[in-house]
C-alpha positions as CSV (number, residue, x, y, z in Angstrom):
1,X,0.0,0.0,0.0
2,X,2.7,2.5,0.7
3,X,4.8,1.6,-2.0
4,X,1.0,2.5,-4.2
5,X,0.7,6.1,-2.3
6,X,4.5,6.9,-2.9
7,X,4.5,5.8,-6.4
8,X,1.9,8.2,-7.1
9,X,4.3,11.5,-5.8
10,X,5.1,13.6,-8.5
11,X,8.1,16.2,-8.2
12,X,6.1,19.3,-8.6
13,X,4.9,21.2,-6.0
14,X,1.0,21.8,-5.5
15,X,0.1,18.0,-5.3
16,X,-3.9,17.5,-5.2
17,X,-4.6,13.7,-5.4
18,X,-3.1,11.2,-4.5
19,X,-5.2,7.8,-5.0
20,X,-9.0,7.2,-6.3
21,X,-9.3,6.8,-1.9
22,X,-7.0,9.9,-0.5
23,X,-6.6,13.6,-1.3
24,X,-4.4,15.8,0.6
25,X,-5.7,19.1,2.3
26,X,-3.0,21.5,3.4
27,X,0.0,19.2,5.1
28,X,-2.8,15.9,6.3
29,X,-4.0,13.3,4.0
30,X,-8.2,12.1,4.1
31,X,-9.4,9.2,3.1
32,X,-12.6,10.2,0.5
33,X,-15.1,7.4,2.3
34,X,-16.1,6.6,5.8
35,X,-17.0,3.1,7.5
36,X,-20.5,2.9,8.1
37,X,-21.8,1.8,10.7
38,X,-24.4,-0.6,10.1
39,X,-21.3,-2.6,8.7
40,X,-20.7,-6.1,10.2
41,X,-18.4,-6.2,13.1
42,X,-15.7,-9.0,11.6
43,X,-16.2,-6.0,8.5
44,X,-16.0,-3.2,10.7
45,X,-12.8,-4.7,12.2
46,X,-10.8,-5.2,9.2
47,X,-11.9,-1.5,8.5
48,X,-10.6,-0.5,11.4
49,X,-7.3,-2.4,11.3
50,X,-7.1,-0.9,7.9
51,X,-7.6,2.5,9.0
52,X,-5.0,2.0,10.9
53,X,-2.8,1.4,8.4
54,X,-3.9,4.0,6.2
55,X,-3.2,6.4,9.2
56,X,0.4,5.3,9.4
57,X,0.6,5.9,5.8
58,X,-0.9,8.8,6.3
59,X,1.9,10.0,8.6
60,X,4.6,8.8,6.7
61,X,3.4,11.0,3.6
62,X,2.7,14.0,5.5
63,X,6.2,13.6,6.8
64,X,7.5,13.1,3.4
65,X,5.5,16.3,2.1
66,X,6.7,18.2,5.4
67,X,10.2,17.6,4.8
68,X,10.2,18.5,0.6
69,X,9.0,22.0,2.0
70,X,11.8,22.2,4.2
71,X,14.2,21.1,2.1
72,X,13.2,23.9,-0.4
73,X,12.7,26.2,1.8
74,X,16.3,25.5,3.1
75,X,17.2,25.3,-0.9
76,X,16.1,29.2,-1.0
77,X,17.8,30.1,2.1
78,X,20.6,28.9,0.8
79,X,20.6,30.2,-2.5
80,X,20.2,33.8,-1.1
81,X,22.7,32.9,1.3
82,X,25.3,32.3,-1.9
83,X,24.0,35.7,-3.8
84,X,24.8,37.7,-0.8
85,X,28.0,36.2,-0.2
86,X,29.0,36.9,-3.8
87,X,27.2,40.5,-3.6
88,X,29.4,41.2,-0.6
89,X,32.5,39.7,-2.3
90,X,31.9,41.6,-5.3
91,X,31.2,45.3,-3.5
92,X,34.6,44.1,-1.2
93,X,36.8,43.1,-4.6
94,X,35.7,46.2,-6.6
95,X,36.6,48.9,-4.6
96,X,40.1,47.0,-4.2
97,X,40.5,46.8,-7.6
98,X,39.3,50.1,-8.5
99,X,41.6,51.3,-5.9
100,X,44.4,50.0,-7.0
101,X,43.9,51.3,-10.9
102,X,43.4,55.0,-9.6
103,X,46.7,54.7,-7.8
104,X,48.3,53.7,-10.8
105,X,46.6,56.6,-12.5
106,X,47.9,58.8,-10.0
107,X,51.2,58.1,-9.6
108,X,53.1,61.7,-9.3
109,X,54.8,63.2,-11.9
110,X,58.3,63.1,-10.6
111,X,58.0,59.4,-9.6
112,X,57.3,58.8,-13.3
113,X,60.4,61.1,-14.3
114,X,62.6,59.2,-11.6
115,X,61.1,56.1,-13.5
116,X,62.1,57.5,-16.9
117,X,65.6,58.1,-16.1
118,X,66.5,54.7,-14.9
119,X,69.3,55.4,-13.0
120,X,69.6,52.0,-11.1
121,X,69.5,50.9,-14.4
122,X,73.0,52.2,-14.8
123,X,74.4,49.4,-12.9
124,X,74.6,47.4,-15.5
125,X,77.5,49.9,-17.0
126,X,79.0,50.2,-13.9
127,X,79.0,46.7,-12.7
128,X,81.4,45.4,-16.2
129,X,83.6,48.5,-16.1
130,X,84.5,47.8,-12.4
131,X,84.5,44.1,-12.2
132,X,87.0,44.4,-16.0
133,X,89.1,46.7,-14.1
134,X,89.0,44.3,-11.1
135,X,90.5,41.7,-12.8
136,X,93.4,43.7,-14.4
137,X,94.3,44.8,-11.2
138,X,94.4,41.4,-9.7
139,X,96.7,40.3,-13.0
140,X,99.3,43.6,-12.9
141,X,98.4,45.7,-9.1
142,X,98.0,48.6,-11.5
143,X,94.9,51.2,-10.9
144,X,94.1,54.1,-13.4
145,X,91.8,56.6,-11.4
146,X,91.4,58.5,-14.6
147,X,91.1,56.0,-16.8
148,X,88.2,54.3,-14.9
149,X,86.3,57.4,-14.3
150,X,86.6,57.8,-18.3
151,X,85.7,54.5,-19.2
152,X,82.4,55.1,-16.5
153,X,81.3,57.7,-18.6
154,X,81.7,56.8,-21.3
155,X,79.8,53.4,-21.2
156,X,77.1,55.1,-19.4
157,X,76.7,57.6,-22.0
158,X,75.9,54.3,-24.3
159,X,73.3,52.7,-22.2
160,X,71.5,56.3,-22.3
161,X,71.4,55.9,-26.0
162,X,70.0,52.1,-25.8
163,X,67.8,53.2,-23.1
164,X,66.3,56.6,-24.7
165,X,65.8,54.7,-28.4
166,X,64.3,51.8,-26.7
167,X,61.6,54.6,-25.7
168,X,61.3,55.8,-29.1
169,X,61.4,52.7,-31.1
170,X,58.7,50.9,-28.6
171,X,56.8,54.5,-28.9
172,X,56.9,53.4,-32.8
173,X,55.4,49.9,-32.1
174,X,53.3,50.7,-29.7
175,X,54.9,48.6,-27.4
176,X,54.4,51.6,-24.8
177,X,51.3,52.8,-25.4
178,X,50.5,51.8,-21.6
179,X,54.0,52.5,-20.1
180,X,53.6,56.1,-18.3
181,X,57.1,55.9,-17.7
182,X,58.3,55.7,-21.1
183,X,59.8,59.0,-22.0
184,X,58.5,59.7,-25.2
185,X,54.9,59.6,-23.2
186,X,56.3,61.9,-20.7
187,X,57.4,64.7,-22.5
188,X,56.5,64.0,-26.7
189,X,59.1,65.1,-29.2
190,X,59.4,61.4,-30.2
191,X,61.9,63.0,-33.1
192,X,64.0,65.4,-30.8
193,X,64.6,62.1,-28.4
194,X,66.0,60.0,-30.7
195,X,68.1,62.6,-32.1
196,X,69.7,63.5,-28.7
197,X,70.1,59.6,-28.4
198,X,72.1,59.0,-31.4
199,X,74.0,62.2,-30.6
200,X,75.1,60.5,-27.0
201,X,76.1,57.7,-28.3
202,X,78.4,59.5,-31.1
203,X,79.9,61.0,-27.7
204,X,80.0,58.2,-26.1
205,X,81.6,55.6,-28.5
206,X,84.0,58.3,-29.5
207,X,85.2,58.3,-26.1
208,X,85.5,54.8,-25.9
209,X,87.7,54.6,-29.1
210,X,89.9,57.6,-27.9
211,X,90.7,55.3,-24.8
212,X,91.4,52.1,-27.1
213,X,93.6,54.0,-29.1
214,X,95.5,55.3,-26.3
215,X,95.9,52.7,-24.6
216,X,97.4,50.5,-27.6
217,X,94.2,47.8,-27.4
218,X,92.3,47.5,-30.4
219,X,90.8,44.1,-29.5
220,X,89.1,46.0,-26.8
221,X,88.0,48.8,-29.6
222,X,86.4,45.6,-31.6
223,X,84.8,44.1,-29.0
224,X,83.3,47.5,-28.1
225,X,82.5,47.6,-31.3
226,X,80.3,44.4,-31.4
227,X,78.4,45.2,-28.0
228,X,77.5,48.1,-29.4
229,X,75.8,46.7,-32.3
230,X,74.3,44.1,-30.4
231,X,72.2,46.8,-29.0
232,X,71.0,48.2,-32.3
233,X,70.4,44.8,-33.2
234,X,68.1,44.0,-30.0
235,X,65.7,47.1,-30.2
236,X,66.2,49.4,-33.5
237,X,64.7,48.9,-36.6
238,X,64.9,46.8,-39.5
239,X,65.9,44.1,-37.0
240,X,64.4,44.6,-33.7
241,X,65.2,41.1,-32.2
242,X,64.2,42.1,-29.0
243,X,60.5,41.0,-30.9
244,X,61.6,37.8,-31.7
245,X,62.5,36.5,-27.9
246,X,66.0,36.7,-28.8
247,X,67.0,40.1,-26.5
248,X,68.4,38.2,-23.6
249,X,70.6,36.2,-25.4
250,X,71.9,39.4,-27.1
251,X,72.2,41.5,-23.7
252,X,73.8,38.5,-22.4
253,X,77.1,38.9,-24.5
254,X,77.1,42.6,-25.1
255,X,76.6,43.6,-21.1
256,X,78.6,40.1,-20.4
257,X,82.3,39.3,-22.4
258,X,81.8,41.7,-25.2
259,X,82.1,44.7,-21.9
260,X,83.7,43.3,-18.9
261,X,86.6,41.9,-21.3
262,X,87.4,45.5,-23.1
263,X,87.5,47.3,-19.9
264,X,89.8,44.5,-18.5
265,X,92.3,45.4,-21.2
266,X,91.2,49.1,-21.4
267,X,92.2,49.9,-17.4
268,X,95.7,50.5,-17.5
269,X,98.4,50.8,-20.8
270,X,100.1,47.9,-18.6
271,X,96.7,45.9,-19.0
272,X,96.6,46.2,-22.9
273,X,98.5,43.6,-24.1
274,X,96.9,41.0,-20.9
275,X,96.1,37.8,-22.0
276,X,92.3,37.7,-21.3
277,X,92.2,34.9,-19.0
278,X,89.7,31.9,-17.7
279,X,89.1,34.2,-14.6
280,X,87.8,37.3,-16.7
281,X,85.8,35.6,-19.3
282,X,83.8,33.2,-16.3
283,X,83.6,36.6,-14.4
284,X,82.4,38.2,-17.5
285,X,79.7,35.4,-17.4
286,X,78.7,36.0,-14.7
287,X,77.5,39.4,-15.0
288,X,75.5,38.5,-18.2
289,X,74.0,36.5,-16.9
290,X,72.7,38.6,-13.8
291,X,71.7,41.4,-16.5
292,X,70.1,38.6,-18.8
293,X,67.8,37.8,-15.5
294,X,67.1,42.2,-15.3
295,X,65.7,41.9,-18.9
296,X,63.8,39.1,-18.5
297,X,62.2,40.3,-15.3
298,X,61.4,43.8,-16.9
299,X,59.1,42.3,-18.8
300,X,56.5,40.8,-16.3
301,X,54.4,43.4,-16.3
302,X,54.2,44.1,-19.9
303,X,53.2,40.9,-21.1
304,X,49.6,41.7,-22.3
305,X,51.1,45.0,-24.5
306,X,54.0,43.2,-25.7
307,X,51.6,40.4,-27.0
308,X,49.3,43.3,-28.6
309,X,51.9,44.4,-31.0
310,X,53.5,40.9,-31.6
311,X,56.9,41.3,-29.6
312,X,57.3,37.9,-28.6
313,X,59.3,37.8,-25.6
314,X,60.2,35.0,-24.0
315,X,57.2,35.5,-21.1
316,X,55.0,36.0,-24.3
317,X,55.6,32.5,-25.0
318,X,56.1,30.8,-21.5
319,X,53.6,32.7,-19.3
320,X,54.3,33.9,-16.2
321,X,54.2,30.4,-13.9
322,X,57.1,29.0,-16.6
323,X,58.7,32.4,-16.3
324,X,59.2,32.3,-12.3
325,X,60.4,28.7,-12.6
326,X,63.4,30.2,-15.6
327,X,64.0,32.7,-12.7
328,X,64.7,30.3,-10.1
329,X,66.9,27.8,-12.2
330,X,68.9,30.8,-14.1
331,X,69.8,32.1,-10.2
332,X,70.3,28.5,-9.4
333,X,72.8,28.2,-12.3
334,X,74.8,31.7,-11.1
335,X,75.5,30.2,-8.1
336,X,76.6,27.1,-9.4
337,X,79.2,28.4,-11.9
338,X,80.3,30.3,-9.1
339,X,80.9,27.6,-6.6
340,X,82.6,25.6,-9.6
341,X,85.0,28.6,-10.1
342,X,86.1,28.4,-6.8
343,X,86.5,24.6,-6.9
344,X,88.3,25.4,-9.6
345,X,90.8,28.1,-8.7
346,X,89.0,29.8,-11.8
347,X,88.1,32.9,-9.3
348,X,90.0,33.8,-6.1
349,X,88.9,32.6,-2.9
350,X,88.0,35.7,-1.4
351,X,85.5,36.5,-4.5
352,X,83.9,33.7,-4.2
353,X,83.0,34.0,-0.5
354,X,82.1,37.7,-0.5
355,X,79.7,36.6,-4.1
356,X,78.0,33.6,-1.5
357,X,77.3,36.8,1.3
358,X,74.6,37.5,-1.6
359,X,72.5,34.6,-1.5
360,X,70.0,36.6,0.5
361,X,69.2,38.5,-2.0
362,X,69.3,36.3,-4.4
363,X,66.5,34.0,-2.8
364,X,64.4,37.2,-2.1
365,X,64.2,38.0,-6.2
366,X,63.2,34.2,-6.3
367,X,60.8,34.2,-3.8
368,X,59.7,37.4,-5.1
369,X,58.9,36.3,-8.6
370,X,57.3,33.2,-7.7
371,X,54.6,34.7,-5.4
372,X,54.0,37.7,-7.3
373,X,54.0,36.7,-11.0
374,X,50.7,36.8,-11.6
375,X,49.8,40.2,-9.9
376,X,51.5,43.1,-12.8
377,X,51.0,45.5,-10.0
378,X,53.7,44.2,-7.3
379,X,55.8,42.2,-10.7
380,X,56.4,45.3,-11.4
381,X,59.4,45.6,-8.8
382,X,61.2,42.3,-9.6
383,X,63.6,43.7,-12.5
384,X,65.0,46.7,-9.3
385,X,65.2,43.7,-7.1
386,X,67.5,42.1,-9.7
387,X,68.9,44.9,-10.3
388,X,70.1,45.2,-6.2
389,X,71.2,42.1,-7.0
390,X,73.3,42.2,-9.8
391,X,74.7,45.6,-8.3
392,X,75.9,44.1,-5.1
393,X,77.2,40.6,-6.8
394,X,79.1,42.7,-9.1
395,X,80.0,44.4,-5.9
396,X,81.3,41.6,-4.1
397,X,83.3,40.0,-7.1
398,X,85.3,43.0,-8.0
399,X,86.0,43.8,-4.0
400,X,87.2,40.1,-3.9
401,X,89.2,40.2,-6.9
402,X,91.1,43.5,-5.3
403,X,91.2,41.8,-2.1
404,X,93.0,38.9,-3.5
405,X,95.6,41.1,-4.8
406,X,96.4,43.2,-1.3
407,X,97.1,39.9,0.4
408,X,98.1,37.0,-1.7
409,X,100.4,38.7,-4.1
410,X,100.3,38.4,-8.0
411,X,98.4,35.3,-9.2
412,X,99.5,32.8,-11.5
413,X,97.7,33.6,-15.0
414,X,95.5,31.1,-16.4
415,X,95.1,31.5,-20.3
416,X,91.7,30.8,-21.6
C-alpha cells in the first residue's frame, strides 16, 4: 500500500490527489469514504485495522511532504545565502581593484620622471667596467683613477642611448602605449629624443675609441664595437630582435664578455696587451648572466602590450608560472658556476666567498617572482630587485678580486 501512495508523488509542487481513496488538504492526507456503521463487526474490524494502516501511511506522507517543503525552503535560504555572499564579495573586490587602478593613475609626476631616467639601471654599465678593471688589477696591481672614471662615462653615455631609443622605437610599435614611464609619453618630441640619443652615443663611442687607441688595445675597440651593435640589433629597426625573444641572449654577451673583457684590457696601458684569461671571461659570465635575468624580469608586467603588438618575448611565449620557474633555475645556475670557479681556482677565494654573502638577495628575487608573478602591479618591482642584485654581486666579485691582490700577491695567469 505505501509503496502505491509513494509511487503516485510527483516532483512538482501543488500535489492534489493522490489515489482514487485519498486527497491531501494542506500538510494531512483524508481518506474520500467513511466506515459505516451498520457494517458487520468482523467488516468493521478489518476496516478498522485498515484504518489503521492508512493512518500510518498517512503520517509517513505527511512527513514526506513536510520535509520536501523544508528542504526547499532550506534550498532558498541557501541560495540567497550564496547571492549575498558573492554580492558582498563583489562590493569588497571592486573597490580594491578600483583602488588600486586609480593609484596607478595617479602616480606623481616626478615618480614617473625618476622612472624614466633609470638610473639603477645604470648598474649594469657600472658593474662590467668595475668588475674588468677588477680583474686587471688582480693580473698587474695597477689602478688608473682617470682611466676608470673615463671608461664610467663613457659606457654610461651608451646605455643612455639604448635606453632613450628603446623609448622611441617601442613608442613606434606601440609597445608603450601603456607604459607612463616611457619617456616619449612623458614629454613628446618622439623626433627630438632620438636625435639626442644618437647624438650621446656618437659622444660616447668616440670616447671609448679615444681610450682604445690610447691605450694601444684594439681588440678592446672591436669588441666595443660588437656590443654596441648588439644593441642596435636587440631594439632598432629593420631588426628589432628584442620582438623575436631573442633580446636576452643578445644583452647576455654585449653587457657580459663583449664589456667586462674591453675594460679588462682598457684599465691601464700595462693591462693592454693581458692575456684575457679563464678568470675574466667566467667573471664576465657571470655578470651577463645577472643582467640577462634584469631583462627578463622587466618584462612581467608588460606581457599583455607586448603580445598586442607581436613582440614575442620569451614570457609571451612561456607565461608567467614557466617564467618564475626560468628565474629560479637561471639564479640556481649563477651560483653554481660560481661555486665551480672556486673549486676550480678559476676565481679567487675571497670572490667567491664575498659573491655567496649574496644569497639573501638572491633567494628574495626568487621568492619574489614566484609569489607575485601573476599580480602586474607588485611584478612590477622584480627587475630593481634584480637589479640590487646584480649591483651588489658585481660588488662583491670586483671587491674580492682587489682583495685577492692586497694579500696574496700576483696570481699565476690562467690562459683561456
Amino acid at each position: 500500500m505505501a509503496a502505491s501512495i509513494l509511487s503516485n508523488v510527483g516532483n512538482g509542487y501543488g500535489i492534489k490527489k493522490i489515489s482514487r481513496e485519498y486527497t491531501v488538504k494542506g500538510h494531512h492526507v483524508e481518506r474520500k469514504h467513511s466506515i459505516s456503521l451498520s457494517t458487520p463487526h468482523a467488516e468493521q474490524r478489518r476496516f478498522r485495522n485498515n484504518n489503521w494502516t492508512q493512518r500510518c501511511h498517512d503520517k509517513t506522507f505527511t512527513s514526506i511532504l513536510s520535509s520536501k517543503k523544508e528542504n526547499r525552503h532550506l534550498g532558498n535560504l541557501l541560495k540567497c545565502r550564496a547571492a549575498t555572499d558573492y554580492a558582498i564579495d563583489e562590493k569588497i573586490v571592486a573597490p580594491n581593484e578600483e583602488k588600486a587602478l586609480k593609484e596607478e593613475e595617479e602616480i606623481p609626476r616626478s615618480t614617473l620622471i625618476w622612472r624614466a631616467a633609470k638610473l639603477p639601471m645604470y648598474t649594469v654599465s657600472v658593474i662590467p667596467v668595475a668588475v674588468g678593471t677588477a680583474a686587471a688589477y688582480w693580473q698587474t696591481g695597477v689602478f688608473s683613477l682617470g682611466r676608470f672614471l673615463a671608461n664610467l662615462a663613457c659606457n654610461c653615455l651608451v646605455l643612455a642611448w639604448v635606453n632613450l631609443s628603446n623609448d622611441v622605437y617601442d613608442y613606434d610599435t606601440g609597445a608603450d602605449v601603456n607604459k607612463k614611464e616611457s619617456v616619449v609619453n612623458l614629454f613628446g618630441g618622439r623626433t627630438l629624443i632620438n636625435i639626442i640619443a644618437w647624438q650621446i652615443l656618437v659622444v660616447g663611442f668616440a670616447g671609448l675609441s679615444w681610450l682604445a687607441v690610447t691605450a694601444g688595445s684594439l681588440r678592446a675597440l672591436s669588441y666595443l664595437a660588437f656590443a654596441t651593435f648588439g644593441f642596435y640589433l636587440y631594439q632598432c629597426p629593420p631588426f628589432r630582435l628584442s620582438y623575436y625573444g631573442v633580446g636576452e641572449p643578445l644583452l647576455f654577451f654585449a653587457f657580459g664578455p663583449l664589456s667586462t673583457i674591453p675594460f679588462y684590457l682598457l684599465s691601464s696601458k700595462a693591462a693592454s696587451n693581458l692575456p684575457i684569461s679563464s678568470t675574466v671571461v667566467w667573471s664576465s659570465v657571470l655578470i651577463g648572466l645577472i643582467t640577462s635575468i634584469i631583462l627578463f624580469c622587466s618584462h612581467f608586467h608588460q606581457i599583455e602590450d607586448d603580445k598586442a603588438v607581436g613582440k614575442m618575448s620569451p614570457l609571451v611565449r612561456l607565461g608567467t608560472k614557466t617564467g618564475s620557474d626560468v628565474v629560479k633555475w637561471s639564479v640556481i645556475g649563477l651560483y653554481s658556476i660560481l661555486l665551480t670557479m672556486g673549486i676550480t681556482q678559476a676565481l679567487p677565494l675571497a670572490s667567491v666567498i664575498l659573491c655567496s654573502l649574496t644569497l639573501p638577495m638572491a633567494n628574495l628575487v626568487v621568492d619574489f617572482v614566484q609569489k607575485n608573478h601573476q599580480d602586474k602591479t607588485k611584478i612590477f618591482m622584480s627587475k630593481y630587485y634584480c637589479v640590487r642584485l646584480h649591483t651588489i654581486f658585481g660588488t662583491a666579485l670586483a671587491a674580492g678580486l682587489v682583495l685577492a691582490r692586497m694579500f696574496s700577491g700576483q696570481p699565476q695567469a690562467i690562459p683561456v
